[in-house]
Every structure is written in C-alpha cells, then in structure tokens.
C-alpha positions in Angstrom: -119.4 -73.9 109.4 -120.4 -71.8 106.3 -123.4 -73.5 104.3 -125.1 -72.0 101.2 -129.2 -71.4 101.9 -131.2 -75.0 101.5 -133.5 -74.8 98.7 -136.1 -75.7 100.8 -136.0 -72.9 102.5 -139.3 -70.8 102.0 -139.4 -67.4 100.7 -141.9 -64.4 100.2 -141.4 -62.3 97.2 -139.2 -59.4 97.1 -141.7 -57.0 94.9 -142.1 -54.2 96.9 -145.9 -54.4 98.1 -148.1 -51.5 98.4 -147.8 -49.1 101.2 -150.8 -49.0 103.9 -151.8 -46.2 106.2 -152.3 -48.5 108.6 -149.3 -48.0 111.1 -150.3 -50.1 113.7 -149.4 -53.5 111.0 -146.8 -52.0 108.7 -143.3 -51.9 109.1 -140.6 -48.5 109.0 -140.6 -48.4 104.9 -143.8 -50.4 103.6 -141.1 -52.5 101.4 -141.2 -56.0 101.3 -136.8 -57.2 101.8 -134.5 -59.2 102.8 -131.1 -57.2 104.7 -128.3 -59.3 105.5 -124.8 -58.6 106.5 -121.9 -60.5 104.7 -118.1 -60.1 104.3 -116.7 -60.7 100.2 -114.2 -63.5 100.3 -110.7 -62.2 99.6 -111.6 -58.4 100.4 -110.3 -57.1 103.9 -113.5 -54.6 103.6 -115.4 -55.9 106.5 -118.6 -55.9 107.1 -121.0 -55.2 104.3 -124.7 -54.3 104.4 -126.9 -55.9 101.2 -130.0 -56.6 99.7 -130.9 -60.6 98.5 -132.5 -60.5 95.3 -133.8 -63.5 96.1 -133.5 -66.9 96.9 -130.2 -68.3 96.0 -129.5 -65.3 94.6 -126.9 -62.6 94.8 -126.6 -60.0 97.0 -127.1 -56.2 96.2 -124.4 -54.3 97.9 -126.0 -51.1 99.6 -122.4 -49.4 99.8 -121.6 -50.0 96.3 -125.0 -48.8 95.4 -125.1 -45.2 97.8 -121.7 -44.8 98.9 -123.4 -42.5 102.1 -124.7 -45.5 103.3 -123.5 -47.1 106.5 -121.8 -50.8 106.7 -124.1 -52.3 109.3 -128.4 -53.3 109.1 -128.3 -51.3 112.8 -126.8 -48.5 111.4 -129.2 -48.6 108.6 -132.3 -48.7 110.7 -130.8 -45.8 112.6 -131.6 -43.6 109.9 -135.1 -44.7 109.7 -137.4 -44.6 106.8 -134.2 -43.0 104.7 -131.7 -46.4 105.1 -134.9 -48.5 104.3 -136.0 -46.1 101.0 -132.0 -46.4 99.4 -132.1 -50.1 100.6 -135.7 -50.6 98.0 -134.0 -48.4 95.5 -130.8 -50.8 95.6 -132.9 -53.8 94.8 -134.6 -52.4 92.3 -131.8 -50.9 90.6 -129.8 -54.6 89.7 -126.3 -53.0 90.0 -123.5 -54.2 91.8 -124.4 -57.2 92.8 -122.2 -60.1 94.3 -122.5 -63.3 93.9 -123.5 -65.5 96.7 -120.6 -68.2 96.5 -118.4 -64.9 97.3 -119.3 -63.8 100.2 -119.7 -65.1 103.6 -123.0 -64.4 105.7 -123.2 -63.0 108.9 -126.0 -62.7 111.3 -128.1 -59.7 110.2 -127.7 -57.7 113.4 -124.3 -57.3 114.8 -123.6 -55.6 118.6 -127.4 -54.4 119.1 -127.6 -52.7 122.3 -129.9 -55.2 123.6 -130.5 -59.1 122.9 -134.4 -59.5 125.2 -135.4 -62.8 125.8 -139.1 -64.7 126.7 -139.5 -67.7 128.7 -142.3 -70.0 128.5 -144.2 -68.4 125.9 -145.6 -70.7 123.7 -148.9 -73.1 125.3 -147.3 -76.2 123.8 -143.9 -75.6 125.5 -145.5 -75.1 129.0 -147.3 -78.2 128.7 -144.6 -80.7 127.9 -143.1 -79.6 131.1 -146.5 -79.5 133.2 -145.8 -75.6 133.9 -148.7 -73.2 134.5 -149.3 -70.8 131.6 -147.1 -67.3 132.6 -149.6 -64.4 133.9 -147.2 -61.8 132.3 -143.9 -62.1 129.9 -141.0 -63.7 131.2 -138.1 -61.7 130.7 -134.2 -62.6 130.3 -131.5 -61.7 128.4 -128.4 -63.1 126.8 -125.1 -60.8 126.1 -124.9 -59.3 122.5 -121.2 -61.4 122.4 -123.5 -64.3 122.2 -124.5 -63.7 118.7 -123.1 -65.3 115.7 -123.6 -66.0 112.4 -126.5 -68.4 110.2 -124.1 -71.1 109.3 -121.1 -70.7 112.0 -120.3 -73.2 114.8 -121.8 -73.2 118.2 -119.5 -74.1 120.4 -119.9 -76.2 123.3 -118.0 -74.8 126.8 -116.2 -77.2 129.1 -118.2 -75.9 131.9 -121.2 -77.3 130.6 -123.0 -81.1 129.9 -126.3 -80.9 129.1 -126.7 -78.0 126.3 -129.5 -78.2 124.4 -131.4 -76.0 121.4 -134.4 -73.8 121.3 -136.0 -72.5 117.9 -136.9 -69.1 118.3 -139.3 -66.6 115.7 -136.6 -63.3 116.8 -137.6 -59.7 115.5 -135.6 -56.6 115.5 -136.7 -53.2 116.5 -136.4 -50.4 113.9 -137.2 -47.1 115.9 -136.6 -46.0 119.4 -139.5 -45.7 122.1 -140.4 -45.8 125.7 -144.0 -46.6 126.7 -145.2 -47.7 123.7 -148.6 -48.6 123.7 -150.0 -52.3 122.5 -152.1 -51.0 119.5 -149.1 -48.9 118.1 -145.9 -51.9 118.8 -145.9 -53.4 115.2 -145.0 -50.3 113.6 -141.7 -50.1 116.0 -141.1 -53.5 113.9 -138.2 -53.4 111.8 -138.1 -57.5 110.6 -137.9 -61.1 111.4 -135.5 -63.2 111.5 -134.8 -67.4 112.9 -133.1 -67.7 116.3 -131.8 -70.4 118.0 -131.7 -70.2 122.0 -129.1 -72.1 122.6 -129.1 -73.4 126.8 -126.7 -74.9 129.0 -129.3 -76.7 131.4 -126.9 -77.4 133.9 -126.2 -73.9 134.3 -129.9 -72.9 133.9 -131.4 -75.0 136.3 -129.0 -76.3 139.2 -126.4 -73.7 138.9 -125.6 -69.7 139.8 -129.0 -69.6 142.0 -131.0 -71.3 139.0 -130.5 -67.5 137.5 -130.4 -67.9 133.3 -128.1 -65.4 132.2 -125.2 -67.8 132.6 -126.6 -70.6 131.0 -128.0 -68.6 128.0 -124.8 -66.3 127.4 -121.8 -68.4 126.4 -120.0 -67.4 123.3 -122.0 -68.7 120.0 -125.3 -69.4 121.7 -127.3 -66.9 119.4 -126.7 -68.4 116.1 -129.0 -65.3 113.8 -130.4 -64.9 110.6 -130.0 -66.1 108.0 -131.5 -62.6 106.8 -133.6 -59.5 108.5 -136.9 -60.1 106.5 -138.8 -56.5 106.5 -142.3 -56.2 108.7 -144.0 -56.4 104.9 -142.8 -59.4 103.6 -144.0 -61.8 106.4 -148.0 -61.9 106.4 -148.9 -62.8 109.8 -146.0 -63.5 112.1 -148.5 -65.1 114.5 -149.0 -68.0 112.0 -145.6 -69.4 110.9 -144.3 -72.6 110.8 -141.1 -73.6 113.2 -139.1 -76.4 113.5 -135.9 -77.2 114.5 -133.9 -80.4 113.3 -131.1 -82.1 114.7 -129.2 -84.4 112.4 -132.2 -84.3 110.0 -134.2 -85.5 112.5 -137.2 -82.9 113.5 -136.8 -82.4 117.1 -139.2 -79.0 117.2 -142.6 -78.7 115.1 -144.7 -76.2 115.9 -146.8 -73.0 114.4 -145.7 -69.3 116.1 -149.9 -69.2 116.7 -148.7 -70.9 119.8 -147.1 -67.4 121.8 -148.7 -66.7 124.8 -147.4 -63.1 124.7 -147.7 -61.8 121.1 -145.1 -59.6 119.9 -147.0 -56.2 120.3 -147.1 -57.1 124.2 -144.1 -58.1 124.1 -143.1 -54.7 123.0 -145.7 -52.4 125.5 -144.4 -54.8 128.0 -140.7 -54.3 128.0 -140.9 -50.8 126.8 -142.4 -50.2 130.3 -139.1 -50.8 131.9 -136.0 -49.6 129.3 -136.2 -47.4 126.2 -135.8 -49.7 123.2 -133.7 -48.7 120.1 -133.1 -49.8 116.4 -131.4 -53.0 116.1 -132.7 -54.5 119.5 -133.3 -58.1 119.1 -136.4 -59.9 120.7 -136.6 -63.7 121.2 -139.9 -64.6 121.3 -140.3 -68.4 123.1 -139.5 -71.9 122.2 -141.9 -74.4 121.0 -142.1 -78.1 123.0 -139.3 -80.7 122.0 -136.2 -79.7 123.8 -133.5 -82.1 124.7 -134.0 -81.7 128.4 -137.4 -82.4 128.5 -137.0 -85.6 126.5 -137.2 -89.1 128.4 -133.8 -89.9 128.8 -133.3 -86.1 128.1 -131.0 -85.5 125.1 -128.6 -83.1 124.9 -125.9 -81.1 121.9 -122.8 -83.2 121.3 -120.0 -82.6 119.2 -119.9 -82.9 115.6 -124.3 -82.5 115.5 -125.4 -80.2 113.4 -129.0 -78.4 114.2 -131.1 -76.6 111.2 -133.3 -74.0 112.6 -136.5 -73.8 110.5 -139.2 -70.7 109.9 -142.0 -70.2 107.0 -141.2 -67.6 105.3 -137.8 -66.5 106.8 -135.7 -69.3 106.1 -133.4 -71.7 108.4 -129.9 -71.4 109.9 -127.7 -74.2 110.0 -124.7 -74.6 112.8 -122.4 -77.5 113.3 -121.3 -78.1 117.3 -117.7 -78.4 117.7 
C-alpha cells in the first residue's frame, strides 16, 4: 500500500539551525533534515538516497546532486560528518529534484546490521498491564528482514491469531562505539524516525518458551519511516507526541516523556554488551493501548489499516493483507 504523506502530518523546518559545541545534544552534522530512501517510478535504478524539501514536497536526489555519493542513508552515515555536509549542501542547492508523485518511499534505513528493541519502557504501558516498572532496559531484537517500508503492507502469517500493533519513537545510530558513556550517547544519534512494533501475541506469550524473537520477526513487522529526521530537527525527543490509529480510530495516545529508559541509557546500556555501528536501529517502548491488553482483547485483521503517529516526525501508514 503506497500512500502520499497526510497533511496533518507535523513537521520542523528544514533551515539548517545553527551549530552548537555542545556534543553531548547535537547530532553528527548540526543540520536540521529529513533523509529518505525512495525508488523513481519507471527507472530500474534502485534504490536512491534524498533530501525532502519539505512537506509534501519533492525530493532532492543526493546522487544526482554528488555523483560520489552512495545509494543508501547507512551508507551515508558511514561516511560521517562528510555524507551529512553534501546531504545540507543538496538541499540547499534546489537542483535535481523529483517530484513526489514519482517516486516510491522506502523505509529510511535498509539491512542495518542491527534492529535493538525495548520492552516495557514507557510508565503508562506497564501499568495497563499491572507490571512492575523494569530495574534495567529490556532488551530484544527483531531480524533486519522484518523491515519494510512507510506505506507497504504488513502481512499477517498463518501461524499467527492474535497480532497486534505497537507505536514506537525509533532512532538510528550515526557513528560506531563500544562503551559509550551516558553523558556523551546523544551525539552517537544520527535521527528519528516512527516505528511500528508489530507482535504476534500468540507467539510472544504462549509459544517457543514465551521467548519474543519469533513473535516480533515475521516478514513486514517493522513497517519504518516515513523519513530519518536529523538529531537537530527534533527539539526534545523526550517530549513528543505518539499515537497510533487503527481505522481512524486512536488506539495509542501518549507523550515519549513517558520512557522509563531514555535514549542516552539506552545507548550506554546496550553499548556495554556489542559495538554499535551507523545505521543501527533502536525501538524505544510502546505506549499503553495495545490490542492484547484490551477487554475482549483486539487484535490486526485483514484489510485494517493502522497510521502510526509522531510530533514532529510524521506517521506511517500500512494496510494488513
């Protein structure tokens, strides 16, 4: 299911913002964009990396712009503060810009190495199940292959019943590190971006030894995007709001304010255990209002279509098929 962005659909502006010394908040560049990955309808090109000019707008293409430039946003972050600086100077330039009803959006990171997940992190989400607040961060992960794109299908598995949705605030990592102490995390920040979790609760919590790797994994359960928003052009990540809809009928309302684990613990935390590298995507914790905690619990069927909702970022549409 391809859908064009919803005009309701808020947005920070793309001027870039001045640069602070202050590396513990600011992200690789100290620009204020929004990457995305698209293919052009009718090229057999592949995938393309681009700059929106904003919303509704079209799309600078980076390759067009700097021939040298890679094809992917992973690629792009991979060459650090460089990729970033051509990606600002590609904006600002106007040139070779595609129009949006040509091109097809993908999720903004493709094949990262690593796609970590938090449980129970938000207060609200613990209590609408009666669970005790987590002592440290909850860690899972789903497969990369579970990624797909802002407005594709999710696609419910005949193994499964009872899957359900989870709106997620996701952020990708921009530099590699080990260690990486709490006060220093933000600047390993690349951008933001809307998740949405999607759970098979059958498999989650009665089946493979109540392990969630199963349940969380299934092709098309990481619906992404709809763009990488840079570390600059969101505020305060900590105070965003989220919402997910089903049908147009708000299942998920909630404010980010609500993690339990913010994302600079999040980072020192994993970091701890593997080396993270640029294009590794965090999910940071679903809000209360799932389908399984519902009385009679609800739960995906075909033909719904769920709108996952964040200030600032944007929202990601999927029909289930």
């Amino acid at each position: 299911m391809r859908l064009p962005l919803r005009s309701c659909c808020i947005f920070t502006s793309l001027i870039p913002q001045k640069q602070t010394t202050d590396v513990h908040r600011r992200g690789l560049s100290g620009a204020a964009m929004r990457l995305v990955q698209f293919r052009r309808s009718g090229y057999a090109d592949g995938v393309r990396v681009g700059v929106e000019q904003g919303e509704g707008l079209g799309v600078v293409d980076l390759k067009a712009f700097d021939p040298s430039m890679p094809l992917t946003v992973r690629e792009l972050l991979q060459l650090g503060d460089k990729g970033l600086e051509c990606a600002q100077r590609a904006l600002a330039s106007g040139q070779f810009v595609v129009d949006r009803a040509n091109i097809q959006l993908l999720s903004p990171i493709l094949a990262p190495e690593k796609v970590v997940c938090v449980g129970m992190n938000y207060r609200d989400h613990c209590l609408e199940q009666n669970a005790p607040i987590p002592k440290e961060p909850i860690i899972f992960s789903k497969f990369p292959s579970a990624i797909t794109g802002p407005y594709d299908d999710i696609v419910l598995p005949p193994e499964s019943q009872e899957v359900d949705w989870e709106v997620e605030l996701a952020f990708v990592i921009g530099r590699r590190g080990k260690c990486i102490k709490e006060e220093d995390a933000l600047s390993y920040v690349a951008g933001f971006t809307v998740a949405n979790d999607v759970s098979a609760r059958d498999w989650q919590m009665k089946r493979n030894g109540q392990q969630w790797l199963l349940s969380k994994t299934f092709d098309s359960f990481c619906p992404l995007g709809p763009a990488l928003v840079t570390a600059d052009a969101v505020k305060d990540p900590h105070n965003l709001g989220i919402r997910c809809l089903v049908n147009g009928d708000t299942v998920q309302s909630s404010n980010t304010s609500q993690m339990i684990f913010k994302i600079a613990a999040l980072i020192a935390w994993v970091s701890k255990f593997v080396t993270l590298t640029p294009g590794d995507v965090f999910l940071t914790g679903t809000p209360p209002g799932v389908g399984v905690f519902r009385n009679p619990p609800v739960f995906l069927k075909k033909g719904d279509v769920v709108e996952c909702q964040i200030d600032q970022l944007g929202s990601i549409i999927n029909k289930v098929i």
